[in-house]
C-alpha positions, 0 to 999 in steps of 0.5 A, spaced: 582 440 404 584 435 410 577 430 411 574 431 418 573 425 423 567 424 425 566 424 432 564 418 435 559 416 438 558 410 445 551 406 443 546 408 448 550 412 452 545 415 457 544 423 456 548 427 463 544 429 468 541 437 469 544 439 475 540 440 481 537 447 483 537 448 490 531 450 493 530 455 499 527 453 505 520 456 506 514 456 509 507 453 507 504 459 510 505 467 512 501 472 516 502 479 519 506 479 525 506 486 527 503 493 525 505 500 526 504 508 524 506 514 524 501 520 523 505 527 523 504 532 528 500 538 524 493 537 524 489 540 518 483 543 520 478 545 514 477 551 517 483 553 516 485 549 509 479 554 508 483 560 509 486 559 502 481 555 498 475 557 495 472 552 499 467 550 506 468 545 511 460 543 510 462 541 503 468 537 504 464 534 509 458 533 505 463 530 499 468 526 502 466 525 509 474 529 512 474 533 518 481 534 517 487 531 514 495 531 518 501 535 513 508 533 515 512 538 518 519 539 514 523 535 519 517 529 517 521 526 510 518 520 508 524 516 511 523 519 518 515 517 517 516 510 515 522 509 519 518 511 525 513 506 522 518 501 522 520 501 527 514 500 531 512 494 527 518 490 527 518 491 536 510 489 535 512 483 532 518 481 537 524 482 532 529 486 530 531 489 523 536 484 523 531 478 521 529 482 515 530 479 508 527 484 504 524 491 505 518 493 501 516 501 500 510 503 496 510 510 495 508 516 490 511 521 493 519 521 494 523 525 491 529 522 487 528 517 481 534 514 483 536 510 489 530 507 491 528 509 498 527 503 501 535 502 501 535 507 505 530 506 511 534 499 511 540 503 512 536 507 518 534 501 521 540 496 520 537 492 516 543 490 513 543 485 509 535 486 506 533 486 499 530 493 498 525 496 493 520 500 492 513 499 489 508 505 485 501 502 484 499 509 487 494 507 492 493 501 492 501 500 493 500 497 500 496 491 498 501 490 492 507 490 497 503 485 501 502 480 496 509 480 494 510 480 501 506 473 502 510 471 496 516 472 498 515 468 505 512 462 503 517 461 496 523 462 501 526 468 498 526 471 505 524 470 511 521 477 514 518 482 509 517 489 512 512 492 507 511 500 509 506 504 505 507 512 506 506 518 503 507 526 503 502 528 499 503 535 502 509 535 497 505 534 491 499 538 492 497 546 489 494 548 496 490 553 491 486 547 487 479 546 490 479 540 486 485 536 490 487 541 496 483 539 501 483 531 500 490 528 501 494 528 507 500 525 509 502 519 514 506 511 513 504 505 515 509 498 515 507 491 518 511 486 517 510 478 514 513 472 516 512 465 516 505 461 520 503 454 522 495 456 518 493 461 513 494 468 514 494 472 508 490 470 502 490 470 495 491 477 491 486 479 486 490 485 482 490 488 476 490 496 472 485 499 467 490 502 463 484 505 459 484 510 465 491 512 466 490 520 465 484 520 471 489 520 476 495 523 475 500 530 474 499 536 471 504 536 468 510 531 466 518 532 469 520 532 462 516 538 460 517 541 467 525 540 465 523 543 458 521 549 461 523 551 468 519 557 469 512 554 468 508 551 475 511 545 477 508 538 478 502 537 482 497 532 483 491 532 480 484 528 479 478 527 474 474 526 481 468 524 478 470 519 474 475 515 480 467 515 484 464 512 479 470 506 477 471 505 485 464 504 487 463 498 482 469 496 478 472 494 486 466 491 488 467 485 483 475 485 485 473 485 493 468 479 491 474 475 488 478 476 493 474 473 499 471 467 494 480 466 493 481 465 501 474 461 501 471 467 505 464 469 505 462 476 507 459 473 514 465 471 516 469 477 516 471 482 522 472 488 519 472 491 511 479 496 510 478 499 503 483 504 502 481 511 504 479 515 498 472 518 499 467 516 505 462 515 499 466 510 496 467 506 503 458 507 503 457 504 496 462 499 497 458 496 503 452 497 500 453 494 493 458 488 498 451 487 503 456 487 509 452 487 515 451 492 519 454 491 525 461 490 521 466 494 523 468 498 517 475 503 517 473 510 516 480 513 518 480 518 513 474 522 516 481 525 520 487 523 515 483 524 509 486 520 503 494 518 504 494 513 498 499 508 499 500 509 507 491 508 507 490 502 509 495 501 514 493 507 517 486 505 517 488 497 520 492 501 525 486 505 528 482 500 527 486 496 532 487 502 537 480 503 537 478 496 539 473 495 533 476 488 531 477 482 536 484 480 536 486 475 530 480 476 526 479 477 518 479 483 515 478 485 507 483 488 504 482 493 498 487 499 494 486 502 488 488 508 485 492 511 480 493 506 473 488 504 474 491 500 479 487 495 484 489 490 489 485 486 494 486 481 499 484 478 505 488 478 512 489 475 519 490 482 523 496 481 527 494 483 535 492 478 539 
């Protein structure tokens, strides 16, 4: 065989330069600039949801603290009810959809396992050019959409965020289960995140109990439903008792964290905006948190009942409309649901 001429090498040649990686323009900050809701037109009474389950308004009241919940009509799809939603965020906040780097949606409820809904509103709005994505943390999906939202924004992969939780858990629900029927409405909440001067959302505290991921869930899965067909297809379904006991105490050390990350104690606070899962939660969360009296707590869900992702917009919105929050205050955060999943943060509220 021929032999083989080294190659030749140059005494201390210099190694190449890596090519330099660009980096998008951000923000230091990002904030909330605008909020908005949409809450279907059919109230729900217990009285009537009484008419087909075994069941009483006095123990619903006495169990969940609901009165009523909203069920969307058919022409309220999950698209139609956050576009809605939509819509008012981005005209609360000054801007067009236009300006939107990236759309958001946390949802359980849609329909379709492929696309993703939030390309779809992006179209619906004229959000073009957005990024599109949609997010199942159950209901804690809002507070995880915030989180990437701020992320997104102050590392300069976009602009403005829309963040939208919504459901239509009416979908999704055995109307003849006394354990699930009653608890659940529908509705969709969207603010949108854009760059600030100051700090107006705090670090996230997030995390899933996978230890606990038949606790909420569906009574059966879309495999064994497509195995057979003639069986009752998914529905909802919650061990009630075991969701109280982890959320009353597992969420409070979650809350606690999240304050102690934006460098916030309870006294500096203007309102608690838990998500709204049962009105004794929301009590013992309070308590165990030593919240002062005279802060403004969220308790939407005594007319919504609980709308998992769309919750906590929900709630901030009624909190604003009712005047409970004065304008630019701080507000805790906090989702949890099915996983376990959890998130929590504290926010600047958007009205001035």
């Amino acid at each position: 065989m021929p032999s083989q001429t080294p190659t030749e090498t140059i005494p201390n040649e210099p190694a190449p330069t890596p090519a330099a990686i660009a980096v998008a323009g951000r923000s230091p900050y990002a904030q909330i600039l605008g909020l908005g809701a949409y809450r279907p037109r059919r109230v729900v009474t217990n009285d009537e949801l009484c008419t087909w389950v075994d069941t009483s308004d006095e123990w619903i009241r006495a169990r969940t603290g609901i009165t009523q919940r909203r069920w969307a009509e058919p022409d309220e799809t999950l698209a139609a009810m956050s576009v809605q939603a939509a819509t008012a965020a981005l005209a609360d906040a000054g801007i067009t959809a236009a300006d939107i780097g990236c759309v958001v949606m946390a949802t359980v409820t849609h329909l379709e396992q492929t696309p993703s809904i939030a390309a779809l509103i992006a179209h619906q709005l004229g959000a073009v050019n957005a990024a599109a994505f949609d997010i199942s943390a159950g209901c804690a999906g809002f507070c995880h959409a915030v989180a990437l939202g701020r992320d997104m924004v102050q590392g300069g992969s976009a602009g403005h965020v829309l963040v939208i939780g919504a459901e239509k858990i009416s979908d999704f629900i055995d109307r003849q289960d006394r354990t699930t029927a009653f608890i659940f409405g529908d509705g969709a909440g969207a603010v949108v995140i854009g760059p600030a001067s100051r700090p107006g959302i705090g670090p996230v505290v997030w995390g899933a109990d996978g230890s606990q991921y038949t606790v909420i869930g569906q009574t059966r899965d879309w495999k064994t439903f497509m195995d057979d067909p003639t069986g009752p297809r998914p529905f909802i379904q919650m061990s009630g008792q075991q969701v109280f006991r982890w959320a009353s105490y597992e969420m409070v050390p979650v809350a606690n964290k999240a304050l102690q990350a934006a460098g916030i104690t309870v006294d500096q606070l203007d309102a608690f905006i838990p998500h709204q899962a049962n009105m004794r939660i929301i009590d013992a969360m309070v308590k165990a948190l030593k919240l002062p009296d005279s802060l403004p707590v969220a308790r939407d869900i005594a007319e919504m009942g609980n709308t998992s992702a769309a919750s906590v917009p929900l709630a901030m919105e009624r909190m604003r409309r009712d005047g409970a929050v004065p304008a630019g205050g701080t507000a805790l955060l906090v989702g949890f649901g099915a996983g376990l999943s959890y998130a929590a943060q504290v926010v600047r509220l958007p009205w001035s």
